[in-house]
C-alpha positions as CSV (number, residue, x, y, z in Angstrom):
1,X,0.0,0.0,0.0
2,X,1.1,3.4,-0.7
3,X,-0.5,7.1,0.4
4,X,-3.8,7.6,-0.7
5,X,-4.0,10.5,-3.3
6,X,-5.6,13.7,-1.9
7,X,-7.4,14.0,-5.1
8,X,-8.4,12.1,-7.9
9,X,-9.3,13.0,-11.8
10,X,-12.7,11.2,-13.1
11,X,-13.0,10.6,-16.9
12,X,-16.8,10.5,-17.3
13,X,-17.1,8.1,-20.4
14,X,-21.3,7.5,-19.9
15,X,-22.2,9.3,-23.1
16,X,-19.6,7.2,-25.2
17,X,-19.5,3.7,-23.7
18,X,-23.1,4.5,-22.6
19,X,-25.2,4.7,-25.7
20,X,-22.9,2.6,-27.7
21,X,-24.6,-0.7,-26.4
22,X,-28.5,0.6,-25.6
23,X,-30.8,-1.8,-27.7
24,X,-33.0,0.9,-28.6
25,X,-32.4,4.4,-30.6
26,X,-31.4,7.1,-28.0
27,X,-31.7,10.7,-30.0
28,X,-28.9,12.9,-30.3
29,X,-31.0,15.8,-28.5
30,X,-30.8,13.5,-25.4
31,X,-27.2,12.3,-25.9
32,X,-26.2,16.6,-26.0
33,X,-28.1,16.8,-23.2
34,X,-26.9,14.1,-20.6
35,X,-23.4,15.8,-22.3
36,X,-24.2,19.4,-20.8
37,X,-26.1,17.9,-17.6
38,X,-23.0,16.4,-16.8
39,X,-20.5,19.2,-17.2
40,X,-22.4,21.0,-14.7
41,X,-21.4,18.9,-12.1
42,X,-18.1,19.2,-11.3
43,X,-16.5,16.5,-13.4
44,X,-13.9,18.1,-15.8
45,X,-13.4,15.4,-18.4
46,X,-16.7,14.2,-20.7
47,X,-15.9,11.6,-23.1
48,X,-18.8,12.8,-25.7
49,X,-19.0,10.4,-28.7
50,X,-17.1,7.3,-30.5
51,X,-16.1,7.7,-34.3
52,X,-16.6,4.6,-35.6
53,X,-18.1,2.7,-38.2
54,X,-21.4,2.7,-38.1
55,X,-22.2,-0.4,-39.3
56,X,-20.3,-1.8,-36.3
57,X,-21.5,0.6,-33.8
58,X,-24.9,1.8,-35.4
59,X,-25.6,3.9,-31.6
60,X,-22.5,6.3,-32.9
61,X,-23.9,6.9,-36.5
62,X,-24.6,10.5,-35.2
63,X,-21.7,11.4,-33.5
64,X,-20.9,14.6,-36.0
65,X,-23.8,15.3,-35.1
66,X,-23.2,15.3,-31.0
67,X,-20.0,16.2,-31.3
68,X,-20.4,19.6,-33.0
69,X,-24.0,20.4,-31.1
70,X,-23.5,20.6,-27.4
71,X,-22.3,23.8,-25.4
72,X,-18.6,23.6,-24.1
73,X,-18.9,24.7,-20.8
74,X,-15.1,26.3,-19.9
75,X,-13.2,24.3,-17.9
76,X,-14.2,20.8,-18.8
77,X,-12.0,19.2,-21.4
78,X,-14.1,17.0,-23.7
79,X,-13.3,14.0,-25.9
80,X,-13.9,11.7,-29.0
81,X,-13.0,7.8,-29.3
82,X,-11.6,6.8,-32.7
83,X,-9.4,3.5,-33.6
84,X,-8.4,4.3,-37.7
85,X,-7.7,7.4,-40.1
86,X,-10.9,7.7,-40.8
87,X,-12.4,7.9,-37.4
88,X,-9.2,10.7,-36.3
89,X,-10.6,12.8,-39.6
90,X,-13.9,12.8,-38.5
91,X,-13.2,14.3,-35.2
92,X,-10.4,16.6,-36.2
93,X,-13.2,18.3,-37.7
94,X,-14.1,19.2,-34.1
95,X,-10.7,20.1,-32.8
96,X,-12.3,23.4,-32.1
97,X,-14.5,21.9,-29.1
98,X,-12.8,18.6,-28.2
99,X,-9.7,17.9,-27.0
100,X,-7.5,15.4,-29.1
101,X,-5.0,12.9,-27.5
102,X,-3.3,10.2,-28.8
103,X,-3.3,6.7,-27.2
104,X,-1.0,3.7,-28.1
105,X,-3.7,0.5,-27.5
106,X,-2.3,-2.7,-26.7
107,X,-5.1,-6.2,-25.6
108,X,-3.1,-8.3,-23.2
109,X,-5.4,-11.2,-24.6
110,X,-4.8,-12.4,-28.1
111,X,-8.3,-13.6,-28.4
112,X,-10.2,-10.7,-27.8
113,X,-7.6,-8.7,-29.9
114,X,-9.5,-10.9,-33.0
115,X,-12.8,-10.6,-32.0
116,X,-12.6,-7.0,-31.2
117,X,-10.6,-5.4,-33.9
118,X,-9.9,-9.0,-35.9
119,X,-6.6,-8.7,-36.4
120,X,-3.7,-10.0,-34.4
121,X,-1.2,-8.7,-31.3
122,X,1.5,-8.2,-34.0
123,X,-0.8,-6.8,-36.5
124,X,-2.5,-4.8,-34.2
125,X,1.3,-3.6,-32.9
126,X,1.5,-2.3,-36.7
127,X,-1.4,-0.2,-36.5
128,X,-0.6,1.4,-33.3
129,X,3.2,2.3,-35.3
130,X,0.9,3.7,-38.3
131,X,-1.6,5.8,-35.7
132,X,1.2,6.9,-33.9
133,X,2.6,8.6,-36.4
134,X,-0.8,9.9,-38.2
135,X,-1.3,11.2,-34.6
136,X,1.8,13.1,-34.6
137,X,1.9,14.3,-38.2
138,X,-1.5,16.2,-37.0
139,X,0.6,17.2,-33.5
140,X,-1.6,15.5,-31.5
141,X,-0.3,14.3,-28.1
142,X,0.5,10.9,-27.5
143,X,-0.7,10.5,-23.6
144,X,-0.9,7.2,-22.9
145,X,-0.5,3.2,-23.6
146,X,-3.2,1.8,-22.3
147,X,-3.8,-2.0,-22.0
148,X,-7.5,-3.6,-22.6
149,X,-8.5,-7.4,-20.6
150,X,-5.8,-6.4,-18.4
151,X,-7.2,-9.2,-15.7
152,X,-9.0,-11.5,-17.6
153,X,-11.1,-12.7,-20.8
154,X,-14.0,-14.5,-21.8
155,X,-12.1,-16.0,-25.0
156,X,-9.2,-16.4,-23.3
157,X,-9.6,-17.1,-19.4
158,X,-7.0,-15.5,-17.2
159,X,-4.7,-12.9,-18.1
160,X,-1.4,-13.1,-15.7
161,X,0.8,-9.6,-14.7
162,X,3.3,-11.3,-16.8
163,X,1.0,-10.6,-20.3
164,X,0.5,-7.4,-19.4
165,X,4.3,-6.5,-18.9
166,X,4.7,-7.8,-22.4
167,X,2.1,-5.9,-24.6
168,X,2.8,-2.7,-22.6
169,X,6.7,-3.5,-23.8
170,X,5.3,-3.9,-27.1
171,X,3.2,-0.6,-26.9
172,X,6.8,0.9,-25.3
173,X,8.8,0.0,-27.9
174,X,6.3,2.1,-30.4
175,X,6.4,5.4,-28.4
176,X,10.1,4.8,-28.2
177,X,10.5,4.7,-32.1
178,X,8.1,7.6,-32.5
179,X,10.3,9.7,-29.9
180,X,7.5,10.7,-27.8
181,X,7.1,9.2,-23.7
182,X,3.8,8.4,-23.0
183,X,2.9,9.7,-19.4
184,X,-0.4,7.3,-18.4
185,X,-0.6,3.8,-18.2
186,X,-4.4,3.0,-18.2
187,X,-5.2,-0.7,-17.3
188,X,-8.6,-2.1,-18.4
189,X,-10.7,-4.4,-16.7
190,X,-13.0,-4.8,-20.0
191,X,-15.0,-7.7,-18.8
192,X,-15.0,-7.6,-15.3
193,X,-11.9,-10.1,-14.4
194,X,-10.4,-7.8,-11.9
195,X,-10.6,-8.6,-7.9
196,X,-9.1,-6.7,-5.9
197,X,-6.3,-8.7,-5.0
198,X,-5.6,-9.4,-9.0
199,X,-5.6,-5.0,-8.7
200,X,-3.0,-5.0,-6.4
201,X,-0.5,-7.4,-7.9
202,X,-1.3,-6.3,-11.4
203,X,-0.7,-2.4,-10.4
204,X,2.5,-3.2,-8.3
205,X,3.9,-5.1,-11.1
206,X,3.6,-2.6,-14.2
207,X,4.5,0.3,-11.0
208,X,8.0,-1.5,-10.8
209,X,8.3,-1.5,-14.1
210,X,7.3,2.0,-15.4
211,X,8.1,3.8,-11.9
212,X,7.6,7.3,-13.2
213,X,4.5,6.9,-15.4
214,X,0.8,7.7,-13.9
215,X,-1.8,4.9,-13.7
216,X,-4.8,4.8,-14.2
217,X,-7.9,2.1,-14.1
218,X,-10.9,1.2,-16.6
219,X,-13.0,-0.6,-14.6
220,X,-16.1,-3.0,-15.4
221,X,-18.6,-3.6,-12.5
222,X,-20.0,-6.8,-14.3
223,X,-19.4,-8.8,-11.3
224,X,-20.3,-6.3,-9.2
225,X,-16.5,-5.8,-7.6
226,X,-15.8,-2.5,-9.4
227,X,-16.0,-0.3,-6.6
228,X,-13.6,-3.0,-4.4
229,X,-11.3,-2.7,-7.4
230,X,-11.1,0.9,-6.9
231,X,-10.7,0.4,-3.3
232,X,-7.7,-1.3,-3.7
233,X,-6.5,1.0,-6.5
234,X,-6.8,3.8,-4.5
235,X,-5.0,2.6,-2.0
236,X,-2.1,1.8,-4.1
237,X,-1.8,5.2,-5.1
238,X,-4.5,5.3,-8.0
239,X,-5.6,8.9,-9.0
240,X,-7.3,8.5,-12.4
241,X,-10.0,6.4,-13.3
242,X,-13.0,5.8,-16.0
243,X,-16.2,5.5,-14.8
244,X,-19.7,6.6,-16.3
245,X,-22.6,8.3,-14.6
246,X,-25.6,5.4,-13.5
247,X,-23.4,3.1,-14.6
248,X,-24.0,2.8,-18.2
249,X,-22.8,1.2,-20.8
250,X,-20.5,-2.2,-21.5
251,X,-18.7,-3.8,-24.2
252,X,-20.5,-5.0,-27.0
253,X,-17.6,-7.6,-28.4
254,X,-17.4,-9.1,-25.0
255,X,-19.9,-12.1,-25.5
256,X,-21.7,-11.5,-22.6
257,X,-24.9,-10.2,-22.8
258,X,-26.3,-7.6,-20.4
259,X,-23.3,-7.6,-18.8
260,X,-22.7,-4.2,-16.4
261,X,-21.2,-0.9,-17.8
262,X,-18.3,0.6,-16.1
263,X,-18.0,1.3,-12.2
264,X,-20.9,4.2,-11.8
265,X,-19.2,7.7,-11.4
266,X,-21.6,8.1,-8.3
267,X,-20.4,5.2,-6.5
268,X,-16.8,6.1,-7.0
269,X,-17.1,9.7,-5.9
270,X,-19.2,8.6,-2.8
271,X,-16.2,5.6,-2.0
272,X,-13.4,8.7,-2.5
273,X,-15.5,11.6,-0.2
274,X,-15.7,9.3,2.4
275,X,-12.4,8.3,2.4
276,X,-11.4,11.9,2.5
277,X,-9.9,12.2,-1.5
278,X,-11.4,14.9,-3.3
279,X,-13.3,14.7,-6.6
280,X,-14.3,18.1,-7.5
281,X,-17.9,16.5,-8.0
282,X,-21.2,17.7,-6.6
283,X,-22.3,14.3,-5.8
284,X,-26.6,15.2,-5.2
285,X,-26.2,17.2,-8.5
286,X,-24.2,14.1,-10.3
287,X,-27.4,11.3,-8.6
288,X,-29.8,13.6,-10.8
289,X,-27.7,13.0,-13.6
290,X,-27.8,9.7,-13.3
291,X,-32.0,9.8,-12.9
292,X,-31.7,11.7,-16.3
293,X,-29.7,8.8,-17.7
294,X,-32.0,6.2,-16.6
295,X,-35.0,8.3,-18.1
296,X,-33.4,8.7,-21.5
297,X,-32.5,4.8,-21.7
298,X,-35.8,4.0,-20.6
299,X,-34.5,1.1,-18.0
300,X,-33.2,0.9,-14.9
301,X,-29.3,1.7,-14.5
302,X,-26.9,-0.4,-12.4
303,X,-26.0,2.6,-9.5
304,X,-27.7,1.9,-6.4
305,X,-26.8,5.7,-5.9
306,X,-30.1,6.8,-7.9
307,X,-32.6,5.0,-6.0
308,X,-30.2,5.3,-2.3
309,X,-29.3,9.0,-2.5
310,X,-26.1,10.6,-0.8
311,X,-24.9,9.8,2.4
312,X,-24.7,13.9,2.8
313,X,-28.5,14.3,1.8
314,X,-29.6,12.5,5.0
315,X,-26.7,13.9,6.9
316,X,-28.1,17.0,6.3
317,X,-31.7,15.8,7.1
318,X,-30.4,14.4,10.5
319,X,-29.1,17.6,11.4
């Protein structure tokens, strides 16, 4: 265990891994306005829309669309997923409203590396060399390598410290040949493998390897342990973390139907206020978001937040 950060830095991803797996259509109208709901709470980085095929992702198919019609609210940094050229065109054309960082992607599972993008480690490894250096020729940062089924796969079964050490090398070796030194290491749990003892070992392992880089965790609640998982992050020094409001979302290549989104923003800024680390969030305020979400879905959300309410609600009733 190491000291417990004073504060920590949420990436709200709910409107992009959100709607991307909803079975029915959700409007762009609503998707702008969860978007601006949220920025209004405190959290300071919205991940807005995924540029992707649409054929592959048909929730996304209007992500121009939601990308160019929300209000930027100053302060809060907001961003697009892509994964080819043709996705990084599509939101350079917002440059002007999001903010555009590069990311080196490395699968520590070979099988899910072929169902997701269905192409190999090594061929994926030769993408990532070509994105690397499209993302530079347009001087956009490269941040981070960041590693996906970091503790475990449903095509694969366990994934051991060891695998991850080796596609982070791989992902290394890339920044290393494109001069620039990648300053995040984000680890994620994309179908809910992690425990919190698998946390620990994996974090201590990749922290002894890359001592001076950040960390940072993606977790899945599908077997209800997210919030554990940050537990035990946290306590191993964790500042940064994914998470999205209500708890929406989950991975559509995952083969596991229904499965749960990531860990609900709520839930994580309620487990860091009460251990005295500080989010920036208005917790009440970021609850009604998370009613909003539910509403615009049309089902109820994983986060036990939105039917429970803050602990600071009925403190205040008490008093």
């Amino acid at each position: 265990m190491t000291d417990l950060p004073k504060s920590i830095d949420i990436h709200e991803e709910g409107p992009r891994e959100g709607f991307q797996i909803e079975p029915g259509p959700i409007s762009s109208a609503d998707k702008i306005a969860l978007i601006e709901a949220l920025a209004e709470t405190g959290l300071q980085h919205i991940q807005v829309c995924s540029f992707v095929n649409p054929k592959l992702v048909p929730r996304w198919a209007d992500a121009d669309a939601v990308a160019g019609g929300f209000r930027p609210k100053d302060g809060v940094h907001y961003t697009g997923l892509w994964f080819n050229g043709r996705g990084l065109e599509r939101a350079l054309a917002h440059r002007d409203r999001l903010s555009l960082y590069g990311s080196i992607t490395t699968t520590a599972s070979e099988a899910f590396t072929q169902k997701n993008l269905n192409r190999s480690h090594a061929e994926n490894m030769v993408a990532q060399r070509k994105q690397a250096a499209l993302h530079l020729s347009h001087g956009i940062e490269i941040r981070r390598i960041s590693v996906q089924a970091a503790f475990g796969c449903n095509y694969q079964g366990d994934i051991t410290p060891a695998d991850v050490i080796r596609v982070l090398t791989d992902g290394f070796a890339i920044a290393d040949e494109a001069g620039v030194k990648p300053a995040i290491i984000s680890l994620a749990d994309t179908m809910g493998w992690a425990t919190p003892i698998r946390v620990e070992r994996l974090l201590g392992e990749v922290r002894s390897r890359w001592p001076e880089q950040r960390l940072s965790l993606h977790l899945h609640d599908t077997r209800g342990l997210a919030v554990a998982n940050a537990h035990a992050g946290l306590r191993m020094g964790v500042n940064r973390f994914d998470s999205t409001v209500g708890g929406l979302g989950g991975c559509p290549f995952a083969g596991q139907k229904g499965a749960a989104g990531n860990i609900c923003t709520e839930e994580l800024v309620l487990l860091c206020e009460e251990m005295g680390i500080a989010t920036g969030v208005d917790l009440d305020a970021l609850i009604e978001v998370g009613r909003m979400a539910e509403r615009i879905v049309g089902h109820q959300l994983p986060s036990e937040l939105i039917r429970a309410g803050s602990l600071d609600a009925f403190r205040r009733k008490a008093a």
